[in-house]
N, C-alpha and C positions, 0 to 999 in steps of 0.2 A: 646543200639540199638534203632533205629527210625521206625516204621512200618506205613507208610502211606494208607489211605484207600479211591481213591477216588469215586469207586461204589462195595459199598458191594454185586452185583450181581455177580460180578466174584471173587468165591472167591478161585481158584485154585483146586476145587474138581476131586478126582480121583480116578483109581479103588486100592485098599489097594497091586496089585501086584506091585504097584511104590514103594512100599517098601522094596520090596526082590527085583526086576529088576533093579531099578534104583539106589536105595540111599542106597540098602544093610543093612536094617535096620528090617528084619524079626525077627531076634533071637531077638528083644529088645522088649520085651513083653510093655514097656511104652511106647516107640513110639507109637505103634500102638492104645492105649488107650486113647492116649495125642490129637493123630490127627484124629481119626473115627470120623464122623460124622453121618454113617449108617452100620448098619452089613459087609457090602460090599467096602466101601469106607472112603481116609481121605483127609481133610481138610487143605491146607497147611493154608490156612489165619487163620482159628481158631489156628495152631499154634503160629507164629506169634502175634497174639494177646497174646497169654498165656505168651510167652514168650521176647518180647520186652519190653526195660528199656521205653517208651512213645510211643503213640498211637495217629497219627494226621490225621487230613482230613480236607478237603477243607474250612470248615466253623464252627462257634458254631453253627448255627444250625442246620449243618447235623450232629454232633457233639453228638448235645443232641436227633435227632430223630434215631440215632442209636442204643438207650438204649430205643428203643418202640419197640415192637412185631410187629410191624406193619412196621416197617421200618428197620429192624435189620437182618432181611434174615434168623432167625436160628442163628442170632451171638449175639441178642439181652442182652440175659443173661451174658455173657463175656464182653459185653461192659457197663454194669451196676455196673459187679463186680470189672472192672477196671477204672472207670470211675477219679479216682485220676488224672489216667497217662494220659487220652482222652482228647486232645487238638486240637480245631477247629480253623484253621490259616486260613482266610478272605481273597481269592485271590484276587490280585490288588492292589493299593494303597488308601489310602485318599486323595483325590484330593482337600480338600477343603485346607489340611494339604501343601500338597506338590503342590502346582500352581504356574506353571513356571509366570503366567499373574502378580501373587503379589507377587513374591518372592523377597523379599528385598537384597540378597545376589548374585543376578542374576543383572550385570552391563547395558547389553542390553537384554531390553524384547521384546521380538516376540509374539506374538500375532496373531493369523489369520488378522483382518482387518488393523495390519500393516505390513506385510508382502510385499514387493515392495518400501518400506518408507525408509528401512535402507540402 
């Protein structure tokens, strides 16, 4: 599985009765161990994290400031210990890469100032 993160301030936190109310998961003493995040409350994202086969967000370097205390929200530590599986995917393209203006496989090139020409 793929667990993407792209603002670790929302990270699903809730009161631990989502447990027994909703997902029917009280009698499993590891759930609840797995996902707490405070006496009171669990963590669906910190699951997730534990438990996804890769772990991606928006960029390497939110990538890598997600494994700082400073920028990790509390998940800092999970994301250090997983940091194998933590992959930062660069939204957008390379544009220097992919220019419609050069692209040699592109028969008619358009262009902004020639636009009106074709």
């Amino acid at each position: 599985t793929v667990f993407t993160v792209h603002n670790v301030k929302f990270q699903g936190q809730y009161s631990d009765k989502m447990l027994s109310d909703v997902l029917g998961l009280s009698d499993i003493p590891a759930a609840s161990d797995q996902l707490r995040c405070d006496a009171t409350s669990i963590n669906y994202m910190k699951g997730a994290l534990l438990y996804s086969d890769t772990i991606s967000t928006v960029s390497p370097t939110y990538a890598r400031e997600l494994q700082m205390p400073f920028y990790g929200e509390g998940l800092d530590d999970i994301f250090r210990e997983r940091s194998w599986c933590l992959h930062g995917i660069l939204n957008g393209i390379d544009t220097t890469q992919w220019n419609p203006v050069s692209d040699t496989a592109i028969p008619l090139i358009l262009a902004e100032r020639s636009v009106g020409e074709s």
